[in-house]
Biotite code that builds the C-alpha atoms (Angstrom):
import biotite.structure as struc

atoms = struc.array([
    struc.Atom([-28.548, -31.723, -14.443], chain_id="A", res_id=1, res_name="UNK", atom_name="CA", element="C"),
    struc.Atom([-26.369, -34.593, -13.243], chain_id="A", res_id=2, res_name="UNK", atom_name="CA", element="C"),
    struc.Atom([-25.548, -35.495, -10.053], chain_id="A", res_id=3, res_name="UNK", atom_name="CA", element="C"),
    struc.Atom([-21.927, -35.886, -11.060], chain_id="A", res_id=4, res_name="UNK", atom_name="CA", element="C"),
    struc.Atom([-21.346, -32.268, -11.968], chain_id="A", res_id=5, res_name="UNK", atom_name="CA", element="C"),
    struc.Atom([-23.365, -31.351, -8.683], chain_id="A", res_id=6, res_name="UNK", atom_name="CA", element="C"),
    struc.Atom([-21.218, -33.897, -6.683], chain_id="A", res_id=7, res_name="UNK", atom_name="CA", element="C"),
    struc.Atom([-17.933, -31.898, -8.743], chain_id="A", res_id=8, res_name="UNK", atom_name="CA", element="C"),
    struc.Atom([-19.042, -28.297, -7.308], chain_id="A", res_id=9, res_name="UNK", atom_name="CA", element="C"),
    struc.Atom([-19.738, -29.112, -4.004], chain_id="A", res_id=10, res_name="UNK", atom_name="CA", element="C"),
    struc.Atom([-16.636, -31.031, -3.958], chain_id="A", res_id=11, res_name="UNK", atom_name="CA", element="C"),
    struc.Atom([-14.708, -28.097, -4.871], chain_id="A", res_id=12, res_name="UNK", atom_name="CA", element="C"),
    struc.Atom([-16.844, -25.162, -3.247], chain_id="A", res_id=13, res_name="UNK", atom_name="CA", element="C"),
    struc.Atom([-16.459, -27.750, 0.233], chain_id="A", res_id=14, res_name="UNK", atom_name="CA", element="C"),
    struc.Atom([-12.738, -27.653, -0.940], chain_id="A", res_id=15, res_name="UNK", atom_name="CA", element="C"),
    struc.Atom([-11.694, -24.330, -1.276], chain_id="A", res_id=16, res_name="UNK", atom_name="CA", element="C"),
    struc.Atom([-12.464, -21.527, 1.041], chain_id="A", res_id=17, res_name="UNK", atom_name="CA", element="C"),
    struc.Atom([-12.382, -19.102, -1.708], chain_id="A", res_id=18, res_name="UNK", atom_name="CA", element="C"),
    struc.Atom([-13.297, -20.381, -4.949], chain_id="A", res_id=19, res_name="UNK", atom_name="CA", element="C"),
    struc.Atom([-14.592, -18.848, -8.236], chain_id="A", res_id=20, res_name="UNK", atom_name="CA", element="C"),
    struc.Atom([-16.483, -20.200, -11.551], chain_id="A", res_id=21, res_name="UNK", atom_name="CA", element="C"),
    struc.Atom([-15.101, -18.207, -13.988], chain_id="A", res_id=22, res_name="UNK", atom_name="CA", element="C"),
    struc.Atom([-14.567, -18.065, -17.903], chain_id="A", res_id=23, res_name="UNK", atom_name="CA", element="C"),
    struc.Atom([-10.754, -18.485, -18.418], chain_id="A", res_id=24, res_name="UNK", atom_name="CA", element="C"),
    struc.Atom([-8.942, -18.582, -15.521], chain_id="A", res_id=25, res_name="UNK", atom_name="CA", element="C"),
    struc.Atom([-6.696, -16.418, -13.234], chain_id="A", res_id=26, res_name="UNK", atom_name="CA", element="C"),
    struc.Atom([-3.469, -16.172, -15.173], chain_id="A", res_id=27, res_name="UNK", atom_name="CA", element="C"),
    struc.Atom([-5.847, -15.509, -18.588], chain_id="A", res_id=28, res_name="UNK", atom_name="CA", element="C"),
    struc.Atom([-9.472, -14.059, -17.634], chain_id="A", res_id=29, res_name="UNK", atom_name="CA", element="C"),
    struc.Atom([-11.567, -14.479, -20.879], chain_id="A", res_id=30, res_name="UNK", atom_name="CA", element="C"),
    struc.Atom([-14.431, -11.890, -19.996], chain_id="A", res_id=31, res_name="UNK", atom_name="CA", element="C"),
    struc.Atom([-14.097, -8.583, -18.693], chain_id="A", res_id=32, res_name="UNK", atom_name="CA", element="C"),
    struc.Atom([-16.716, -9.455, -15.590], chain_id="A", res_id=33, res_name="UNK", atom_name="CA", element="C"),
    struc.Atom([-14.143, -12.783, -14.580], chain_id="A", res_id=34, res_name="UNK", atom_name="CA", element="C"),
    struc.Atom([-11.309, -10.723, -14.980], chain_id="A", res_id=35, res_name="UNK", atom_name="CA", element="C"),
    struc.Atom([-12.427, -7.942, -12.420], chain_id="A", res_id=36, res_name="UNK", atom_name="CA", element="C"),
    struc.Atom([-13.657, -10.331, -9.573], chain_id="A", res_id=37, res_name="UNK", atom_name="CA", element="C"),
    struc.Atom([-9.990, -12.227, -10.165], chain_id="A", res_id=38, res_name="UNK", atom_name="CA", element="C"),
    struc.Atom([-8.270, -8.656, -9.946], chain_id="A", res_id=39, res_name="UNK", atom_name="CA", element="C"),
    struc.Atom([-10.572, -7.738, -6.909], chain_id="A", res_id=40, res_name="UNK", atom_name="CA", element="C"),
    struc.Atom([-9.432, -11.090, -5.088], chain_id="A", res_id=41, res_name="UNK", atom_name="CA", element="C"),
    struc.Atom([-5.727, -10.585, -6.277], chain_id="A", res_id=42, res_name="UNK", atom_name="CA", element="C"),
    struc.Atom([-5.567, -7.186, -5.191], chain_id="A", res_id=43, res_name="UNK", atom_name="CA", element="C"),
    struc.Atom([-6.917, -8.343, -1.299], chain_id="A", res_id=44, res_name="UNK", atom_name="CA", element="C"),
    struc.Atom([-4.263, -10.954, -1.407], chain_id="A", res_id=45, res_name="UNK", atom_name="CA", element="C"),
    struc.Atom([-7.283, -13.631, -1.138], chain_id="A", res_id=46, res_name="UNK", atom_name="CA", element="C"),
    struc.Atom([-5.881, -17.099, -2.197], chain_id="A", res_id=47, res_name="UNK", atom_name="CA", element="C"),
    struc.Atom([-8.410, -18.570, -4.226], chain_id="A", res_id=48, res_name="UNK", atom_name="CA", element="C"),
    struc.Atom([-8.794, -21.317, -6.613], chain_id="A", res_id=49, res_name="UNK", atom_name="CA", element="C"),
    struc.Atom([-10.880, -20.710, -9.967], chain_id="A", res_id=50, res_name="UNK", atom_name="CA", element="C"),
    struc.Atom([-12.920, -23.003, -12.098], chain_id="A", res_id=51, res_name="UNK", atom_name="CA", element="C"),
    struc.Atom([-13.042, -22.273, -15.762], chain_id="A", res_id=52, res_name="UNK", atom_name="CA", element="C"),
    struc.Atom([-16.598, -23.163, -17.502], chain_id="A", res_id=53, res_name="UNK", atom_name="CA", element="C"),
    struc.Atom([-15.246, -22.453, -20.393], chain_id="A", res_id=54, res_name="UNK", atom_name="CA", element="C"),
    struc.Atom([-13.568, -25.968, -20.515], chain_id="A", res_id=55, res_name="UNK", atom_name="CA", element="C"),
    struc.Atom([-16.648, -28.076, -19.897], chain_id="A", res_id=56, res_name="UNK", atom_name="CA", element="C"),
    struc.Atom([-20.214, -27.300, -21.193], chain_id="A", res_id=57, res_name="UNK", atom_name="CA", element="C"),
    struc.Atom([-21.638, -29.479, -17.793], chain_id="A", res_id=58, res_name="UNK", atom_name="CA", element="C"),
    struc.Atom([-19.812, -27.318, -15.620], chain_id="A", res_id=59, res_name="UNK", atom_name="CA", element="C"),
    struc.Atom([-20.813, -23.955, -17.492], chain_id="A", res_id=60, res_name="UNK", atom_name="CA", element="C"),
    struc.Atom([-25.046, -24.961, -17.342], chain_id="A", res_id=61, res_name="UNK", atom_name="CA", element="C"),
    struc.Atom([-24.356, -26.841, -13.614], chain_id="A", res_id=62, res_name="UNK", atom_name="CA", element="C"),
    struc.Atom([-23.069, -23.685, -11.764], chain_id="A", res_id=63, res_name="UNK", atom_name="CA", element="C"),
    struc.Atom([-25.737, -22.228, -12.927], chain_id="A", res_id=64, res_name="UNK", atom_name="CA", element="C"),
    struc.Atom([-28.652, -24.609, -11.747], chain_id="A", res_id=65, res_name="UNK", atom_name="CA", element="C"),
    struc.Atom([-26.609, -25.596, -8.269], chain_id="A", res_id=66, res_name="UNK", atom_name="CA", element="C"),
    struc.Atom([-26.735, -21.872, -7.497], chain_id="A", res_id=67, res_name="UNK", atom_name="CA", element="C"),
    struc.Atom([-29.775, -20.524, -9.148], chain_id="A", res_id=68, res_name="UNK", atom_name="CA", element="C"),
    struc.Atom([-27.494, -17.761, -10.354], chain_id="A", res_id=69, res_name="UNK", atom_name="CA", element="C"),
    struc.Atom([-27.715, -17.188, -14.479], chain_id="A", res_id=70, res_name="UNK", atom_name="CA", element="C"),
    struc.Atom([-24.379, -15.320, -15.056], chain_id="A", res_id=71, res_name="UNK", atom_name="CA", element="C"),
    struc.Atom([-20.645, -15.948, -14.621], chain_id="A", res_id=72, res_name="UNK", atom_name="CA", element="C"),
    struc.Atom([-18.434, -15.366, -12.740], chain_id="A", res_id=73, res_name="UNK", atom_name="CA", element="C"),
    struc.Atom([-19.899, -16.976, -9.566], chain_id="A", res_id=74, res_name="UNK", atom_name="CA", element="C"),
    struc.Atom([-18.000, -16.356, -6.217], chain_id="A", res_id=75, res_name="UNK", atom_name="CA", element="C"),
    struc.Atom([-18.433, -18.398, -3.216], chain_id="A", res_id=76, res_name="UNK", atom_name="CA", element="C"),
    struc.Atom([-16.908, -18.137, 0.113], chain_id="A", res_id=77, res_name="UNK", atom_name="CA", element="C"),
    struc.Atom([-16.915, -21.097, 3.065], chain_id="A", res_id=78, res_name="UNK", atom_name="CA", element="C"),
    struc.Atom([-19.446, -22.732, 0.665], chain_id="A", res_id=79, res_name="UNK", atom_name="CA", element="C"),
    struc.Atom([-22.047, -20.049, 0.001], chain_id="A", res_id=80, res_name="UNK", atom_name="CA", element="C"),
    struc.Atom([-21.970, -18.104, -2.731], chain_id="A", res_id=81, res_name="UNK", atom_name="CA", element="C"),
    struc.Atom([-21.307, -14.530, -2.576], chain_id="A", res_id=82, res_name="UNK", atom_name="CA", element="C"),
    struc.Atom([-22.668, -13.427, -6.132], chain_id="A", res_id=83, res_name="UNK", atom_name="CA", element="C"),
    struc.Atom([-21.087, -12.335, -9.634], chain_id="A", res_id=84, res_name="UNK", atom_name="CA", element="C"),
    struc.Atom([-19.000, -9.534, -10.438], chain_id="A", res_id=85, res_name="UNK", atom_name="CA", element="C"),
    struc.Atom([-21.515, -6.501, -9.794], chain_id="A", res_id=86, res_name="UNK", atom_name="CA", element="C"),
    struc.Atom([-22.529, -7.665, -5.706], chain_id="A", res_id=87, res_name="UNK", atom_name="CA", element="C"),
    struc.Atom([-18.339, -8.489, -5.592], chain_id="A", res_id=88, res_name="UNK", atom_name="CA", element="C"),
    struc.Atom([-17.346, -5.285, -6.778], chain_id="A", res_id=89, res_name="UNK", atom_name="CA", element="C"),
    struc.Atom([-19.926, -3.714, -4.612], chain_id="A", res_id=90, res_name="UNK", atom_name="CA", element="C"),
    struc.Atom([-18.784, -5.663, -1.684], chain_id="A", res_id=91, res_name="UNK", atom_name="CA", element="C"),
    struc.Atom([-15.488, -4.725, -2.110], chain_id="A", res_id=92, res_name="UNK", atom_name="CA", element="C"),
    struc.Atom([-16.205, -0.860, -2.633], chain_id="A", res_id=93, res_name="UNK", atom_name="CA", element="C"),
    struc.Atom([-17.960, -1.035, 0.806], chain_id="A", res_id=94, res_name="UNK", atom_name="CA", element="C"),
    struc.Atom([-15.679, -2.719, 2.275], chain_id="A", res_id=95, res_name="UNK", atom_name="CA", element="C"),
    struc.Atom([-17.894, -5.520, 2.951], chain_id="A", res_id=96, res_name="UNK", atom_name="CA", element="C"),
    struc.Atom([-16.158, -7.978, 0.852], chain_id="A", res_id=97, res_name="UNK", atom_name="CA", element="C"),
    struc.Atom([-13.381, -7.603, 3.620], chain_id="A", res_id=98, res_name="UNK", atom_name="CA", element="C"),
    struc.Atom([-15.213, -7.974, 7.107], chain_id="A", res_id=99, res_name="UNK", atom_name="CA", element="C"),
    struc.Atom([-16.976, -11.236, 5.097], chain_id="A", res_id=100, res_name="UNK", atom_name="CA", element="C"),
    struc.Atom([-13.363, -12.831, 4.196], chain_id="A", res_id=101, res_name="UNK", atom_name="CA", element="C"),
    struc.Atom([-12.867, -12.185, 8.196], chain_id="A", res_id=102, res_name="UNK", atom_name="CA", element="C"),
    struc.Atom([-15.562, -13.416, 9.440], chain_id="A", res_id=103, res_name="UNK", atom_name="CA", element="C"),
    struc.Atom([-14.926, -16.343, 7.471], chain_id="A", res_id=104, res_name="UNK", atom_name="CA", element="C"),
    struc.Atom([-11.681, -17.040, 8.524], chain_id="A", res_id=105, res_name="UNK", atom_name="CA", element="C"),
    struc.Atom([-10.641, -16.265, 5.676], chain_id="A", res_id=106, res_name="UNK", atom_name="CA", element="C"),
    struc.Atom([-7.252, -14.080, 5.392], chain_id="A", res_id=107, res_name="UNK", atom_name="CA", element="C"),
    struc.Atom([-4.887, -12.323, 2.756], chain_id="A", res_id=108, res_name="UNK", atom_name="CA", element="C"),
    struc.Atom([-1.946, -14.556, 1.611], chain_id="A", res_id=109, res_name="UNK", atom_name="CA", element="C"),
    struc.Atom([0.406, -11.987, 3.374], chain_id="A", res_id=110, res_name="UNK", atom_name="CA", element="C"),
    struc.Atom([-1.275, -11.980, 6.725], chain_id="A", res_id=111, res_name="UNK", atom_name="CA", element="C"),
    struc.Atom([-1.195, -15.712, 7.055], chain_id="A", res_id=112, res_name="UNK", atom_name="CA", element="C"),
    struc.Atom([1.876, -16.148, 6.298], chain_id="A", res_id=113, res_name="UNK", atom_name="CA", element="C"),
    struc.Atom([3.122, -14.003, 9.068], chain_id="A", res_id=114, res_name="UNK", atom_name="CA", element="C"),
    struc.Atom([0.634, -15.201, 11.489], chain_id="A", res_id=115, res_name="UNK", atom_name="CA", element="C"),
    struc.Atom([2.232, -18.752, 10.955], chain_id="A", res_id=116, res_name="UNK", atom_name="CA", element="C"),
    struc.Atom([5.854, -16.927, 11.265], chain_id="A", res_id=117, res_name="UNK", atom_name="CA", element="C"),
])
């Protein structure tokens, strides 16, 4: 795998407290499993940034070595990934997805916003 696609994720994933590998993107999911994690997120009011692998073949096979994680979407948070759509859904259900975020600093668009106010 090259370094430069390595170099791209952590870039990114060091980047972007919230940020998701998926196929399409947020505005037009292009697999059912992307397009739940994305509605998950949007429904929490969780800004995050997205990645779509569907737009480069180096990305789509490098997310999957850098993690050691075979399917897409991938979800990381702070850096570390959190897991694909099943674990994020699970999370979320258990309201463990939340106290993570939190933990992370990490806090709906809403919130911050009036925190700053």
């Amino acid at each position: 795998m090259s370094d430069a696609v390595f170099d791209r994720i952590r870039s990114e994933i060091n980047a972007n407290p919230v940020m998701l590998y998926m196929k399409g993107d947020a505005m037009f999911p292009q697999c059912g499993f992307s397009a739940r994690v994305v509605q998950i997120l949007s429904h929490m009011k969780v800004p995050f940034q997205t990645a779509n692998v569907l737009e480069d073949a180096g990305l789509r096979d490098g997310i999957k070595a850098f993690s050691n994680w075979p399917t897409i979407p991938q979800l990381y948070v702070k850096g570390e990934l959190v897991g694909g759509c099943d674990i994020v859904t699970e999370m979320y259900q258990s309201g463990e997805l939340e106290s993570l975020l939190a933990e992370h600093g990490v806090v709906p668009a809403s919130a911050s916003a009036s925190a700053s106010a």
